[in-house]
PDB file of N, H, CA, C and O in Angstrom:
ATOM      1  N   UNK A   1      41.752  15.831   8.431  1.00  0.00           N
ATOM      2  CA  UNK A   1      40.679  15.567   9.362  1.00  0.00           C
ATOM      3  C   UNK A   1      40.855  16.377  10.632  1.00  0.00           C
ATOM      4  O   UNK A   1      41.993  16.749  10.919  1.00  0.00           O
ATOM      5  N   UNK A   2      39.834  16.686  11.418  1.00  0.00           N
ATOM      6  H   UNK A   2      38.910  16.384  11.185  1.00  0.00           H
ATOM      7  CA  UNK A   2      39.521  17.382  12.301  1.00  0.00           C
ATOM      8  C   UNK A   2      39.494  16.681  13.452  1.00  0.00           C
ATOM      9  O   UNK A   2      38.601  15.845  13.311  1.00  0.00           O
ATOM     10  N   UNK A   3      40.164  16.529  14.888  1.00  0.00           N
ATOM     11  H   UNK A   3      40.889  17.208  15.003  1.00  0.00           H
ATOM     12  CA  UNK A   3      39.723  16.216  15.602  1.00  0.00           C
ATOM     13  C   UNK A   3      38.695  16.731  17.112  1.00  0.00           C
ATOM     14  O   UNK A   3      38.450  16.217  18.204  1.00  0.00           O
ATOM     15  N   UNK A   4      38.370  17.841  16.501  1.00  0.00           N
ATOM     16  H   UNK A   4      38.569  18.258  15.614  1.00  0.00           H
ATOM     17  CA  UNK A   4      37.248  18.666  17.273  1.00  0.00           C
ATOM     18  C   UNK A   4      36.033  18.047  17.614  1.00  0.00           C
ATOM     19  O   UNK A   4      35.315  18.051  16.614  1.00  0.00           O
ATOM     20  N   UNK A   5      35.598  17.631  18.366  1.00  0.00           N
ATOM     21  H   UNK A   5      36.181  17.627  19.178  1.00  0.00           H
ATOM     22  CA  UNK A   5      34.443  17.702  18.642  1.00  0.00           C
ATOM     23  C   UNK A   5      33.767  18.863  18.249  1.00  0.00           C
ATOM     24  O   UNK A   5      34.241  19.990  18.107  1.00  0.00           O
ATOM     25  N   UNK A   6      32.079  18.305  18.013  1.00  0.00           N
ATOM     26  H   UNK A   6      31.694  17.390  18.129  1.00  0.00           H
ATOM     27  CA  UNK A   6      30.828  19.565  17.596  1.00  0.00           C
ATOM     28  C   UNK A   6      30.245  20.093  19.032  1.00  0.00           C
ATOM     29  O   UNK A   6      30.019  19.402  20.025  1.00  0.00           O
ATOM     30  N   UNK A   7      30.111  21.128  18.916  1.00  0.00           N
ATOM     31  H   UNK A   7      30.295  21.689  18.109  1.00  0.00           H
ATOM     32  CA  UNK A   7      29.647  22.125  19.811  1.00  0.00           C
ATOM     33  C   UNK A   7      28.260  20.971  20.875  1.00  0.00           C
ATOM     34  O   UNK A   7      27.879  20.153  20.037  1.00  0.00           O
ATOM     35  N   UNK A   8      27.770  20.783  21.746  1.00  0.00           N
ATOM     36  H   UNK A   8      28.079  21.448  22.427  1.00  0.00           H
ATOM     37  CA  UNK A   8      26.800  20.743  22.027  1.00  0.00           C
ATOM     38  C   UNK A   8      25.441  21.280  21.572  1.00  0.00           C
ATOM     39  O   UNK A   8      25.371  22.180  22.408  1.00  0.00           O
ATOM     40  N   UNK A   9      24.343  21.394  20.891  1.00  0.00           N
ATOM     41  H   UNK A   9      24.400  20.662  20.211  1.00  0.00           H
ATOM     42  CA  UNK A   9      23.120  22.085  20.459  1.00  0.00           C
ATOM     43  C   UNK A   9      22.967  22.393  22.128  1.00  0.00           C
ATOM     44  O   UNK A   9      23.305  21.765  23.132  1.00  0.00           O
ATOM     45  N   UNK A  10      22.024  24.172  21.804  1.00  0.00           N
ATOM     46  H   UNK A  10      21.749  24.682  20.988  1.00  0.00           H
ATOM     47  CA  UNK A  10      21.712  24.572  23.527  1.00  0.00           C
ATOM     48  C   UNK A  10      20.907  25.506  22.733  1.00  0.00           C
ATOM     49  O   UNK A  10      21.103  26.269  21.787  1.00  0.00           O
ATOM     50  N   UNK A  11      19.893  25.141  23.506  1.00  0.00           N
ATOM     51  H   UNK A  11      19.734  24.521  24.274  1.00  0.00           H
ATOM     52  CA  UNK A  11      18.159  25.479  23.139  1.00  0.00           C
ATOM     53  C   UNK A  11      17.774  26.092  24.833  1.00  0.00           C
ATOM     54  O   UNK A  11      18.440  26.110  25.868  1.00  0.00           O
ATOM     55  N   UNK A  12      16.629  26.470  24.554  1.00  0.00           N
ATOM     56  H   UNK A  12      16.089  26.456  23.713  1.00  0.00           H
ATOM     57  CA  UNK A  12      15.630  26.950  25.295  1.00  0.00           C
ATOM     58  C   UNK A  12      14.752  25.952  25.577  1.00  0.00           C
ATOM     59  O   UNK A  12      14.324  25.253  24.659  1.00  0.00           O
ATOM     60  N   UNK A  13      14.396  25.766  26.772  1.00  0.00           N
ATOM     61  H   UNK A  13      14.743  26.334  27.518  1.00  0.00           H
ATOM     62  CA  UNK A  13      13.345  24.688  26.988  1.00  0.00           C
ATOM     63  C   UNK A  13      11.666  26.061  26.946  1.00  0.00           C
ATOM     64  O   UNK A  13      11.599  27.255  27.237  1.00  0.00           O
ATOM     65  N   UNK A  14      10.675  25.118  26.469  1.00  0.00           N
ATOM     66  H   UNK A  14      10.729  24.148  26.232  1.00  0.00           H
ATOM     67  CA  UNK A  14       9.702  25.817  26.587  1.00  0.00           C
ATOM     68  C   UNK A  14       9.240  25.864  27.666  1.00  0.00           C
ATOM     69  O   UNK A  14       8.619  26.868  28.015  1.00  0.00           O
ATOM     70  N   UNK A  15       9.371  25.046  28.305  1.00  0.00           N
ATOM     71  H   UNK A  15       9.876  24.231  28.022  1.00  0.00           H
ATOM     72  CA  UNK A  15       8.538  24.700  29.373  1.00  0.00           C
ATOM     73  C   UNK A  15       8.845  26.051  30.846  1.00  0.00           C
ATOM     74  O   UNK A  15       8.039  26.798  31.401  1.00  0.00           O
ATOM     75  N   UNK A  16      10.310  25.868  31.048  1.00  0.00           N
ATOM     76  H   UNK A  16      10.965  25.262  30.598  1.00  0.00           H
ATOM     77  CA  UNK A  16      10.756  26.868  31.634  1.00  0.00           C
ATOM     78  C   UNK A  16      11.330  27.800  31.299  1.00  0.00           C
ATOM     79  O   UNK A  16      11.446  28.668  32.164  1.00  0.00           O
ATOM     80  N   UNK A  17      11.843  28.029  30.173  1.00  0.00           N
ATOM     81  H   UNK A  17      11.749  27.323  29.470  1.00  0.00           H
ATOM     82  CA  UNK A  17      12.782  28.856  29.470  1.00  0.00           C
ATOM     83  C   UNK A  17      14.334  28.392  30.325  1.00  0.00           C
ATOM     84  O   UNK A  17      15.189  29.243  30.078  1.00  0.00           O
ATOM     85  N   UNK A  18      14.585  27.861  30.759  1.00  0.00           N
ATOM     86  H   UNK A  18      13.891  27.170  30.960  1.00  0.00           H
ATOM     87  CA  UNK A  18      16.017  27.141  30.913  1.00  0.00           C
ATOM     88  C   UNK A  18      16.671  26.661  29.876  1.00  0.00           C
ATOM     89  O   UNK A  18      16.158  25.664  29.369  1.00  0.00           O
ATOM     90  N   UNK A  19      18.198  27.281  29.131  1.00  0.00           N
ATOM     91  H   UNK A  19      18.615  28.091  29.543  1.00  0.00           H
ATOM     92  CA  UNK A  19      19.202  26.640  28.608  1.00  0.00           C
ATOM     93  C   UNK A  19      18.990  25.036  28.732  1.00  0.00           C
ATOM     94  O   UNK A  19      18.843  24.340  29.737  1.00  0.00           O
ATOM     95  N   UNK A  20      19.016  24.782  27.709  1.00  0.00           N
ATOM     96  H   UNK A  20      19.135  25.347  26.893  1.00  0.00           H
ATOM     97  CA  UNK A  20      19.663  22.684  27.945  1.00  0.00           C
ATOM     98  C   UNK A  20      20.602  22.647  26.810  1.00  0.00           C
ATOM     99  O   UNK A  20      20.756  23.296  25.776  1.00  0.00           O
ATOM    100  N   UNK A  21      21.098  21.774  27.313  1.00  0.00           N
ATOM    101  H   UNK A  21      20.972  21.246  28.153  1.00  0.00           H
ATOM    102  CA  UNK A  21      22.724  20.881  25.827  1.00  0.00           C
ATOM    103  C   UNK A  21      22.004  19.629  25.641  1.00  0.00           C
ATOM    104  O   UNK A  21      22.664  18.868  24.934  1.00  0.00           O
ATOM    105  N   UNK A  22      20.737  19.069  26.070  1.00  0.00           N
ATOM    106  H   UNK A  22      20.201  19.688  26.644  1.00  0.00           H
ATOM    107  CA  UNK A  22      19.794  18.106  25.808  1.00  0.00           C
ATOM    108  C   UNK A  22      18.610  18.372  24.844  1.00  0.00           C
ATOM    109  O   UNK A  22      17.594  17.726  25.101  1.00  0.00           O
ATOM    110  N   UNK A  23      18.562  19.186  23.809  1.00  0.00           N
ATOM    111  H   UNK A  23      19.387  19.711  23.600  1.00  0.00           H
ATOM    112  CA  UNK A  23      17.038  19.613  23.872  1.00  0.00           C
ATOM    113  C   UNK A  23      16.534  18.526  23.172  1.00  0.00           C
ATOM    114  O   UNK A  23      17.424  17.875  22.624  1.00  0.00           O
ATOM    115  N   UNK A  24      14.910  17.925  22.932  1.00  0.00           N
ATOM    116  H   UNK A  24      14.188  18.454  23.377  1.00  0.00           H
ATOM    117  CA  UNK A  24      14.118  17.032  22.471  1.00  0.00           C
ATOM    118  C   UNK A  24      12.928  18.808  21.972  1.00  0.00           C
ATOM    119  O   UNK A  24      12.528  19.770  22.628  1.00  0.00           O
ATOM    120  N   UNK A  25      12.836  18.489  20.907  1.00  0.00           N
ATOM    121  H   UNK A  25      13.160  17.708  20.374  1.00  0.00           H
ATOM    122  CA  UNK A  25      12.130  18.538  19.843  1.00  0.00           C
ATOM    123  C   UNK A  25      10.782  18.380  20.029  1.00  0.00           C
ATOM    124  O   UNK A  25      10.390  17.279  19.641  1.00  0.00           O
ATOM    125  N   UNK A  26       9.697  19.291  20.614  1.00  0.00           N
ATOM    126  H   UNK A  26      10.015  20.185  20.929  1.00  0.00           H
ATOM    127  CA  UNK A  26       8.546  19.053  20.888  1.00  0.00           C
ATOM    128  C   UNK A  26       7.188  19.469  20.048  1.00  0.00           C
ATOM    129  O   UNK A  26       6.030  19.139  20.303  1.00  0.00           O
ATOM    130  N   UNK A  27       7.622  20.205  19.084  1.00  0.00           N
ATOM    131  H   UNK A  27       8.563  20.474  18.876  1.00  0.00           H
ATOM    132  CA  UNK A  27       6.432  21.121  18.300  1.00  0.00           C
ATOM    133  C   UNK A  27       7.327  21.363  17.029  1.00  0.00           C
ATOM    134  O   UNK A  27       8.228  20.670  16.556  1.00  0.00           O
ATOM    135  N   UNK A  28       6.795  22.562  16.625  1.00  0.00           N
ATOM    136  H   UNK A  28       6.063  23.124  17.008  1.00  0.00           H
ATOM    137  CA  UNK A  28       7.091  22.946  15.247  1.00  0.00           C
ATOM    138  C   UNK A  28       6.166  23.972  14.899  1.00  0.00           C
ATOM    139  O   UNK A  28       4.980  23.649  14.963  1.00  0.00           O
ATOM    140  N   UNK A  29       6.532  25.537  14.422  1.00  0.00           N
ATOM    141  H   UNK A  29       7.495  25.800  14.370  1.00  0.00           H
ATOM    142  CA  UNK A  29       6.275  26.523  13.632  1.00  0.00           C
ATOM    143  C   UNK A  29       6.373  26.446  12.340  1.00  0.00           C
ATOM    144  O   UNK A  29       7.483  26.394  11.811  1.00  0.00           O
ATOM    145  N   UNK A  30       5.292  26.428  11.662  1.00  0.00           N
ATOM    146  H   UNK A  30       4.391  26.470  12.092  1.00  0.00           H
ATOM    147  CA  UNK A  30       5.177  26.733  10.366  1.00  0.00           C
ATOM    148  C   UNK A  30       5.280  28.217   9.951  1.00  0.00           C
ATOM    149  O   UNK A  30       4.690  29.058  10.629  1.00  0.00           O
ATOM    150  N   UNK A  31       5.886  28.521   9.043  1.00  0.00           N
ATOM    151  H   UNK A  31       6.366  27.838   8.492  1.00  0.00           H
ATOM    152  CA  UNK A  31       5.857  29.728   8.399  1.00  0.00           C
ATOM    153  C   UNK A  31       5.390  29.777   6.932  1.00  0.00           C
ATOM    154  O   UNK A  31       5.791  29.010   6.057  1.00  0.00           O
ATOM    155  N   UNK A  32       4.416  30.856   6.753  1.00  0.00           N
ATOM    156  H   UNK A  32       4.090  31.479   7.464  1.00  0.00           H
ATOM    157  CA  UNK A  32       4.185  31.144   5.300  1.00  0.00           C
ATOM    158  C   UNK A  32       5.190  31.715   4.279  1.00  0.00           C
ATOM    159  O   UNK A  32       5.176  31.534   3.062  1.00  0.00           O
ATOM    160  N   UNK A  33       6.493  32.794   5.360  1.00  0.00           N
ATOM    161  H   UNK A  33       6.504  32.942   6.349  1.00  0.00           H
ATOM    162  CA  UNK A  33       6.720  33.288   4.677  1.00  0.00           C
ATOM    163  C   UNK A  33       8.958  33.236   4.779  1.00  0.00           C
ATOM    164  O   UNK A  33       9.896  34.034   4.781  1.00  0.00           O
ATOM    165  N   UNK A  34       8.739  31.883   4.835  1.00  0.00           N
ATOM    166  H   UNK A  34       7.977  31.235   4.833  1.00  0.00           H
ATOM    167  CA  UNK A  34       9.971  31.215   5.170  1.00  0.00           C
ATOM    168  C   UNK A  34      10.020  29.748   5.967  1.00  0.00           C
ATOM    169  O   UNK A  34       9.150  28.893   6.133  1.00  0.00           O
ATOM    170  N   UNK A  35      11.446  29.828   6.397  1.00  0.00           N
ATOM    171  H   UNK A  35      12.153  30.522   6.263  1.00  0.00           H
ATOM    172  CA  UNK A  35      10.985  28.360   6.905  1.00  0.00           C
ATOM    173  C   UNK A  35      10.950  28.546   8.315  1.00  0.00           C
ATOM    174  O   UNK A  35      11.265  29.539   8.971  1.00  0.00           O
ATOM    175  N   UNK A  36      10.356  27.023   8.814  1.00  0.00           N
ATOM    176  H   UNK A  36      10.101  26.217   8.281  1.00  0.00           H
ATOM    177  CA  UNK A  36       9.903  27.117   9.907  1.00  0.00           C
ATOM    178  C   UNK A  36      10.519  27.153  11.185  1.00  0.00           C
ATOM    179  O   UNK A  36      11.398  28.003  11.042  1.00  0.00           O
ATOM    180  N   UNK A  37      10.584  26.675  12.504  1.00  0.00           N
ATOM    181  H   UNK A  37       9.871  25.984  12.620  1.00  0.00           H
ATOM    182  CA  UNK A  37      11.297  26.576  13.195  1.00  0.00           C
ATOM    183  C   UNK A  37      10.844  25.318  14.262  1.00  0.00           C
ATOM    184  O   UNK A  37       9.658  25.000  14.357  1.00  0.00           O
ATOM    185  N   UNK A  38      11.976  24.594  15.102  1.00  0.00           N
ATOM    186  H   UNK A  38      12.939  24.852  15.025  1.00  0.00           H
ATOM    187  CA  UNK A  38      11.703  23.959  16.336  1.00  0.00           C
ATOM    188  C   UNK A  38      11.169  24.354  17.495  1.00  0.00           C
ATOM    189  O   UNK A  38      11.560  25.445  17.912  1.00  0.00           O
ATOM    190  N   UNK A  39      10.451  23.819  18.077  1.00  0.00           N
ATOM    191  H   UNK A  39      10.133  22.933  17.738  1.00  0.00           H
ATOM    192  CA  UNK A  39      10.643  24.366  19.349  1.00  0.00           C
ATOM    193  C   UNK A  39      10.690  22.640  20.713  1.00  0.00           C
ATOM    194  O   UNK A  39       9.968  21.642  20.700  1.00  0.00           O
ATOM    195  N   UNK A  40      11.699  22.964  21.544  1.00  0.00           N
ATOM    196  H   UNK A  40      12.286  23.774  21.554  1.00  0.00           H
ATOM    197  CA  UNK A  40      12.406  22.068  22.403  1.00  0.00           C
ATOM    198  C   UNK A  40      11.585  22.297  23.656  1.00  0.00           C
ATOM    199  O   UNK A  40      10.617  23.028  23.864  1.00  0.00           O
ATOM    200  N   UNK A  41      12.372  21.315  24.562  1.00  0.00           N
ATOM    201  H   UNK A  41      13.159  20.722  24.394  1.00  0.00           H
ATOM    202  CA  UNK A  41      12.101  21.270  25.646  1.00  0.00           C
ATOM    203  C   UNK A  41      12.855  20.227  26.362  1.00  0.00           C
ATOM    204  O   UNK A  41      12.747  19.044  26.040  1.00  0.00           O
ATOM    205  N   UNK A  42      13.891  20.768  27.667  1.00  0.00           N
ATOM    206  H   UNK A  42      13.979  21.730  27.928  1.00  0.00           H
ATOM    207  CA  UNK A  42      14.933  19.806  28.104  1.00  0.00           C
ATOM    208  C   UNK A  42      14.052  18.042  28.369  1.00  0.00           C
ATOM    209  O   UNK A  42      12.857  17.745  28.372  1.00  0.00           O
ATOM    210  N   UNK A  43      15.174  17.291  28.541  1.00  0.00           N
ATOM    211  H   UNK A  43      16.145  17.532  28.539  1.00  0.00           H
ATOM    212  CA  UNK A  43      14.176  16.257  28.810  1.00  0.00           C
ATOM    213  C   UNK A  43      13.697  16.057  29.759  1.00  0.00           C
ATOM    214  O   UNK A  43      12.955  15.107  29.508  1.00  0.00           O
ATOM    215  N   UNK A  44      13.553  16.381  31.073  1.00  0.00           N
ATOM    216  H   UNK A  44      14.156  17.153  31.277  1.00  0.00           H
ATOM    217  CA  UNK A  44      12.647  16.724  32.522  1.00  0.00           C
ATOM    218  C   UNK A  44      11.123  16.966  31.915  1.00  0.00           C
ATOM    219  O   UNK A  44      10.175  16.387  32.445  1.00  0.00           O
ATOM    220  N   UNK A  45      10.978  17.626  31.065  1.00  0.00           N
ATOM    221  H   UNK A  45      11.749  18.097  30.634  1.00  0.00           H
ATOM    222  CA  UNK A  45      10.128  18.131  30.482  1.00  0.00           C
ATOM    223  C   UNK A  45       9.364  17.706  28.934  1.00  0.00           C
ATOM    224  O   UNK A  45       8.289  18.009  28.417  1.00  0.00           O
ATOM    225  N   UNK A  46      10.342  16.986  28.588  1.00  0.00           N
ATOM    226  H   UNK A  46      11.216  16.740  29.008  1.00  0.00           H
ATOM    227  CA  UNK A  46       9.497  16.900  27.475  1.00  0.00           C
ATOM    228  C   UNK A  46       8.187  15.943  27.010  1.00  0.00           C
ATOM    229  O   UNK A  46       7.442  15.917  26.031  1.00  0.00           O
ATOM    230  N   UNK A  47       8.357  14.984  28.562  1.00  0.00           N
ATOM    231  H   UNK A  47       8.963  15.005  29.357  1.00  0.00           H
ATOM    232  CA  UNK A  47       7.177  13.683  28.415  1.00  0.00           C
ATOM    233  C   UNK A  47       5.680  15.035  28.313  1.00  0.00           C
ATOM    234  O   UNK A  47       4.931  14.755  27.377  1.00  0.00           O
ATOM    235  N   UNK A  48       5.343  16.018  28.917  1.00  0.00           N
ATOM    236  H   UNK A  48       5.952  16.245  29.677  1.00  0.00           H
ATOM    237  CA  UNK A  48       4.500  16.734  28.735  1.00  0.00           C
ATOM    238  C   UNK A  48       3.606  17.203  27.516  1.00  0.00           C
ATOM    239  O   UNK A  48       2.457  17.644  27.534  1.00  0.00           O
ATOM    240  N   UNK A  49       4.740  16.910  26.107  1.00  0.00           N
ATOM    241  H   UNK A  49       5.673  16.551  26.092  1.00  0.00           H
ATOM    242  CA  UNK A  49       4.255  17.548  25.237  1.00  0.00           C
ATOM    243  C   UNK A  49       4.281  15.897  24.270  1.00  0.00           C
ATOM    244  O   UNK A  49       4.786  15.835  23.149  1.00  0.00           O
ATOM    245  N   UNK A  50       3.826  15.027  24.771  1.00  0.00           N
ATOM    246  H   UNK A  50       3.417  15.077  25.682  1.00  0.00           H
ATOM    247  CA  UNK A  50       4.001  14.078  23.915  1.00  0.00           C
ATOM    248  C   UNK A  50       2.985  13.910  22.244  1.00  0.00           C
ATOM    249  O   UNK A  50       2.233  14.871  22.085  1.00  0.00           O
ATOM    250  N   UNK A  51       2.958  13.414  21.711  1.00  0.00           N
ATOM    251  H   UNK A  51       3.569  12.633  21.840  1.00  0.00           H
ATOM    252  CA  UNK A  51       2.417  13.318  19.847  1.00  0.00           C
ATOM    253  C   UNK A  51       0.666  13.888  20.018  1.00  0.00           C
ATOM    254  O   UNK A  51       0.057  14.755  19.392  1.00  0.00           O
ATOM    255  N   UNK A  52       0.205  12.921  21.210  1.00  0.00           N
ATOM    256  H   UNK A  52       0.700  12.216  21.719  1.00  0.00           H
ATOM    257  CA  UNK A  52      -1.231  12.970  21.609  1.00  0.00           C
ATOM    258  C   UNK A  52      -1.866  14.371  21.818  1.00  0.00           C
ATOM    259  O   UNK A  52      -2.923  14.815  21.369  1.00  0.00           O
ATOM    260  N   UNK A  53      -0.924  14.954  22.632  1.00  0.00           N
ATOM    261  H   UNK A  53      -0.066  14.593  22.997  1.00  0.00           H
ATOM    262  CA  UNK A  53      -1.375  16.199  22.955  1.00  0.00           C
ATOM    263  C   UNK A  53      -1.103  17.322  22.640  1.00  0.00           C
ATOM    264  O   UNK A  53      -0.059  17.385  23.290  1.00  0.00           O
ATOM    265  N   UNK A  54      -1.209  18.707  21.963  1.00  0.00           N
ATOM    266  H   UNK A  54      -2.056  18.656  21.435  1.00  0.00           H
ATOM    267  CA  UNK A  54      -0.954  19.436  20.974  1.00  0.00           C
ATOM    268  C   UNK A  54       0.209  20.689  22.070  1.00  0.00           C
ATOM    269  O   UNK A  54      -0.042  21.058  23.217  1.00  0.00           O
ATOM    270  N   UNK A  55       1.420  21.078  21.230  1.00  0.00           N
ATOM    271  H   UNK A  55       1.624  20.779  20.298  1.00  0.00           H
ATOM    272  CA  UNK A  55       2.718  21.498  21.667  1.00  0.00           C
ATOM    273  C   UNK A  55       2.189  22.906  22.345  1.00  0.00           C
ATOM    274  O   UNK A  55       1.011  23.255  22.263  1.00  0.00           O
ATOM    275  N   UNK A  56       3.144  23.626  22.984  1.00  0.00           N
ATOM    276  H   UNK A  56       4.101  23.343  23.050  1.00  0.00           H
ATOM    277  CA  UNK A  56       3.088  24.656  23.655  1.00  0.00           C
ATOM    278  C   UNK A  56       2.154  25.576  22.694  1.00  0.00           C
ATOM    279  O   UNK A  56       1.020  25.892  23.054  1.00  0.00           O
ATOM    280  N   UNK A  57       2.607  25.916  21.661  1.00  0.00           N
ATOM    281  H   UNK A  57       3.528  25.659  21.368  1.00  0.00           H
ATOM    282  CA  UNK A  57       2.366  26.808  20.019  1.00  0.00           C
ATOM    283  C   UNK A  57       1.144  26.505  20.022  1.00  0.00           C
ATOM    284  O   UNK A  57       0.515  27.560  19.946  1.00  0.00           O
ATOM    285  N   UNK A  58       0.283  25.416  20.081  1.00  0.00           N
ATOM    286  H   UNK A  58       0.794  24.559  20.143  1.00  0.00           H
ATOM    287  CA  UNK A  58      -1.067  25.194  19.256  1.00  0.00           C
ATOM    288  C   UNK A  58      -1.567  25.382  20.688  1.00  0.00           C
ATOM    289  O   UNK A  58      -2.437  26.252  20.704  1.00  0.00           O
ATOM    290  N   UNK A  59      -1.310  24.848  21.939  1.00  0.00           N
ATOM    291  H   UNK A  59      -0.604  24.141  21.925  1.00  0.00           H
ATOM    292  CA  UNK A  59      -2.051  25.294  23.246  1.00  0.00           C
ATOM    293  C   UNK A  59      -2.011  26.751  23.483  1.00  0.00           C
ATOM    294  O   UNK A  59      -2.478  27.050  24.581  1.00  0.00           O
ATOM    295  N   UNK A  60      -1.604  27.714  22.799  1.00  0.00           N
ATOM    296  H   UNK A  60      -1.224  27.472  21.906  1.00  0.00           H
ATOM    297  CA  UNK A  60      -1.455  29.515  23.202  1.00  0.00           C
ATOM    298  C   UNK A  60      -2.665  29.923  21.932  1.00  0.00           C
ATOM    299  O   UNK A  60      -3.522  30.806  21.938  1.00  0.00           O
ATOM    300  N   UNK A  61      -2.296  28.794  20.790  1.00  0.00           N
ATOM    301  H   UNK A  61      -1.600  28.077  20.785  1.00  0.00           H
ATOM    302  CA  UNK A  61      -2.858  29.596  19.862  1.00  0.00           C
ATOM    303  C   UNK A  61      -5.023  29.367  20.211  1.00  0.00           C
ATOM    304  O   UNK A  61      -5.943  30.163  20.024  1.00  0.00           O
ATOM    305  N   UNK A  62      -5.011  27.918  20.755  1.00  0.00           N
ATOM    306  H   UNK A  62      -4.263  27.272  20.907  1.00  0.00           H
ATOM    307  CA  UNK A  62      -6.291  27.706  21.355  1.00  0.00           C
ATOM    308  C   UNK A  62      -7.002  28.498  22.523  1.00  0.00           C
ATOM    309  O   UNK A  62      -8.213  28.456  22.740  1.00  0.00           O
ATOM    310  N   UNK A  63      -5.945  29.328  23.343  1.00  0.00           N
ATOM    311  H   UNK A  63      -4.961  29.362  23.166  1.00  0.00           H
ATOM    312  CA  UNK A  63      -6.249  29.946  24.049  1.00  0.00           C
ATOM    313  C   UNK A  63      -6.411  29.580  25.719  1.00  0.00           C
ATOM    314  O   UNK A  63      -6.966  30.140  26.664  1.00  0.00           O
ATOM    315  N   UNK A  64      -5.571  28.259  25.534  1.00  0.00           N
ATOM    316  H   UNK A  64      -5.120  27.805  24.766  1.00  0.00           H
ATOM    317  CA  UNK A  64      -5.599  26.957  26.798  1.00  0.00           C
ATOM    318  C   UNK A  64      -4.677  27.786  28.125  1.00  0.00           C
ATOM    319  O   UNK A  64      -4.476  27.206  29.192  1.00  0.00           O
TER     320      UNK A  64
END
């Protein structure tokens, strides 16, 4: 057995592009031609992108 601790996860927040070791999970990329990806946002930030209202990705792709 290992007694290492796991790395922290360290994402990109969308919101600012700031590093976090917090990220929350706000959207999601689909890909046709593989798989998809996350996209985060520290938690300062993430009440913004809540279920109701559509993620950074679908607000660029609407043209908002």
């Amino acid at each position: 057995m290992s007694d290492t601790q796991p790395l922290p996860q360290l994402e990109y927040c969308c919101h600012d592009g700031q590093l976090t070791r917090e990220p929350v999970a706000v959207d999601e990329v689909h890909s046709s031609s593989g798989a998809g990806t996350q996209v985060y946002a520290c938690p300062a930030h993430a009440h913004l992108y809540d279920a109701s209202q559509p993620g950074p990705r679908l607000e660029a792709e609407q043209g908002r």
